[in-house]
N, C-alpha and C positions, 0 to 999 in steps of 0.2 A: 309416853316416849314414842310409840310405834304410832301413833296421829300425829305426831308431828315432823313423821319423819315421811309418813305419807305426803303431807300439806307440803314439804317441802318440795317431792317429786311431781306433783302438780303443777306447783308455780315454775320449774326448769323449764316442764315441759308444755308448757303453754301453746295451742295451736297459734298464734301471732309471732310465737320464737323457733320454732321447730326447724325452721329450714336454715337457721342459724348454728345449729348443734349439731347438725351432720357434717362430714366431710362432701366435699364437691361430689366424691366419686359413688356417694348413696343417696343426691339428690337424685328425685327421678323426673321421668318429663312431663310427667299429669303434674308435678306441684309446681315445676317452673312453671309450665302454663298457667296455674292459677295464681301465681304472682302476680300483682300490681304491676304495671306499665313499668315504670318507673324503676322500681326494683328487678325486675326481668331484665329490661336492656343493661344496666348496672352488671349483671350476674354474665351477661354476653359481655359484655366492655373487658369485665375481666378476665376472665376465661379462654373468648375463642378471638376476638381481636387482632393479637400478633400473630396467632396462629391463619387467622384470614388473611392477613396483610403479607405474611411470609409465603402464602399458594400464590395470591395475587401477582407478585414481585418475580415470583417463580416463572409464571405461566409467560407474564412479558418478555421475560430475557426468552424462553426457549421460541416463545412466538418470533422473538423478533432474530432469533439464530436461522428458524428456519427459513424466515422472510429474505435476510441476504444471500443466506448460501445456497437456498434452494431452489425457493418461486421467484425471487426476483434477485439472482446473483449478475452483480455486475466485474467485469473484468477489465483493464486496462490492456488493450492489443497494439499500443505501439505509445515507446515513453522516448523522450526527446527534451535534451538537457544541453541548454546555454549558458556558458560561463563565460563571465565579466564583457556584457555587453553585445555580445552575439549574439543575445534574439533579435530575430526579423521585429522590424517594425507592426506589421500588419500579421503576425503570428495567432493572431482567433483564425483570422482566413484560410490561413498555411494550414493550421488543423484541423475546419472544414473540411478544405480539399484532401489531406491524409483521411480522413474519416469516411469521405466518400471513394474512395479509392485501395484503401487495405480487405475493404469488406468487413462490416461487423456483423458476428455471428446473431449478438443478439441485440436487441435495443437499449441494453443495460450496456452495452460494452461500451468502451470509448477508449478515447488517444487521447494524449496529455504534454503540453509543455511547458518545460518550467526552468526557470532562469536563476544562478546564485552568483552572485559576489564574492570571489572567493578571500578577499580582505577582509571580510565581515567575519567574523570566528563561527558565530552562532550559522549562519549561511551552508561556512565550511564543513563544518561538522554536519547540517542536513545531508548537504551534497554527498558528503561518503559516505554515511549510512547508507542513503538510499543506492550509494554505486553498490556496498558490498553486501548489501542485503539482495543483489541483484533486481534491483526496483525500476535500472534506465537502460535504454537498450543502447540509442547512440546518442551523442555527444558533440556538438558542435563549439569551438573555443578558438582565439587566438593562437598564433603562431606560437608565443612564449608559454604561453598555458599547456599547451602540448608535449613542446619539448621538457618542462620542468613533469610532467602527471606520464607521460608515456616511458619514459626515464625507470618511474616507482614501478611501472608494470601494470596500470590502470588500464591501460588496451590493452584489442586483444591484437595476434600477428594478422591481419587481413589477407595472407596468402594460406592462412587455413582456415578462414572465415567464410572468405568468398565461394561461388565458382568457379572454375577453371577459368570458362571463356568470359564470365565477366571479371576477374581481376587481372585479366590479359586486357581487358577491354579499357579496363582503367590506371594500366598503368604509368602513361605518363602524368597521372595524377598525383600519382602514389610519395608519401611522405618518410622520409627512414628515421628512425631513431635509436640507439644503442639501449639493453638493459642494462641498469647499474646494481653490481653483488654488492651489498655489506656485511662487515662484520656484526659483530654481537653487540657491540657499539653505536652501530650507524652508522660508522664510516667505510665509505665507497673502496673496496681491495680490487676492482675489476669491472670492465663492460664486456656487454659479450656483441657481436657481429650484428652489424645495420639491420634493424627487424620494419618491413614496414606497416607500422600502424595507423597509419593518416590519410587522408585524403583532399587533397587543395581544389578549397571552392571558390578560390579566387574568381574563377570566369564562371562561374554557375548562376546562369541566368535565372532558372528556379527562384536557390535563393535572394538576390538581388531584386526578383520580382515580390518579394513580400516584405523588400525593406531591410535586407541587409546590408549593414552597412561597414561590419569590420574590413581590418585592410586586407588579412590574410588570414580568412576561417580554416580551418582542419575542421572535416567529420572523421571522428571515432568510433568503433564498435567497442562493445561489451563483451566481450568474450564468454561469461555467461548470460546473457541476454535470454529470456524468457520466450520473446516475442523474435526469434530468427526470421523466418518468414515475410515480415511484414517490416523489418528491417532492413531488409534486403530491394522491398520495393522500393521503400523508403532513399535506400542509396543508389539508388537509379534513379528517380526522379528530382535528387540533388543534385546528380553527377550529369542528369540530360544521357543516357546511354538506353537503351531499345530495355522497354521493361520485362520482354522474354526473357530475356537472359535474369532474370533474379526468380521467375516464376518456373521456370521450367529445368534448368542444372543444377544440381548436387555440388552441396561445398565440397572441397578438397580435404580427403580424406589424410 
């Protein structure tokens, strides 16, 4: 009875089976090493594999977080938004020349312009996000487009946007329009007194010089506009008016 109970613990424990009978956590590293090729990478396969692939996948995302926001963070320093048909013709040009002229701080930064259709639903919908996620600074549209989007409160009042002496400077540019109150509803119970949000670029040689072509543009500001500063250049050199005046006076408090 006690020999064959020996014979048996023998045959369990067989050195060819032994690293079969332990749990992972009492193999040791001398017997992985002396595993067969074969069986060793097996033993890695299973074990440390997702656990490699999960540091791996790790280290890319945090490399590549710090790669944007860090050592190579780029900024957008002046956004410029054309609806239905107001981008200039030659608008790569238009934003060279803004590019060269705002100053970018770094070689990552840049200016951007970009055009929607507001008939287009899917369009519409970029367009507002990016207004009210404060993503555009100014706005160039049609005369109708204007009056229907300055109405909702999408401008901002340009006589507390500007400078003094430059929204004195541009006021016979200057475009009015009423805000409309609603109800809980949506429907219109009141406007409140002519705010002016616009600016007619009917005679703006600027832009006609890169190919504009509407009958009667309005620029708009942002009211939160990210990028004031360079905004400001921006509407001086749309408007043709001495670009001191956007670099050196204080908007109106």
């Amino acid at each position: 009875m006690d020999s064959k109970i020996v014979k048996f613990k023998k045959t369990v424990l067989d050195d060819d089976a032994k690293i079969y009978q332990r749990s992972k956590d009492t193999i040791t590293k001398e017997e992985i090493r002396n595993l067969p090729l074969k069986q060793r990478l097996g033993y890695y396969k299973d074990y440390y594999l997702k656990i490699t692939l999960a540091v791996i996948a790790a280290a890319v995302v945090i490399i590549s977080v710090l790669n944007t926001t860090i050592f190579n963070r780029s900024e957008c320093r002046l956004s410029l938004c054309f609806l239905n048909g107001a981008l200039p013709a030659q608008s790569e040009e238009m934003d060279r020349f803004f590019e060269e002229q705002i100053g970018l701080e770094s070689k990552n930064d840049f200016m951007r312009s970009d055009t929607y259709a507001l008939d287009n639903y899917q369009m519409d919908m970029a367009y507002k996000t990016r207004l009210m996620a404060g993503a555009i600074d100014l706005i160039v549209c049609p005369r109708d487009v204007f009056l229907e989007q300055s109405e909702l409160g999408f401008f901002c009042d340009l006589e507390e946007f500007l400078p003094k002496e430059m929204y004195t400077q541009l006021s016979d540019l200057l475009v009015e329009n009423r805000l409309a109150e609603t109800d809980d509803m949506g429907e219109i119970i009141s406007y409140s007194d002519p705010i002016p949000m616009g600016l007619d670029l009917s005679g703006s040689d600027f832009y006609k010089s890169y190919g504009g072509m509407i009958e009667q543009p309005i620029l708009c500001a942002v009211g939160h506009s990210l990028n004031k500063e360079n905004s400001l250049k921006a509407i001086a050199y749309f408007t043709g008016i001495d670009i001191s005046l956007a670099e050196t006076e204080e908007a109106t408090e």
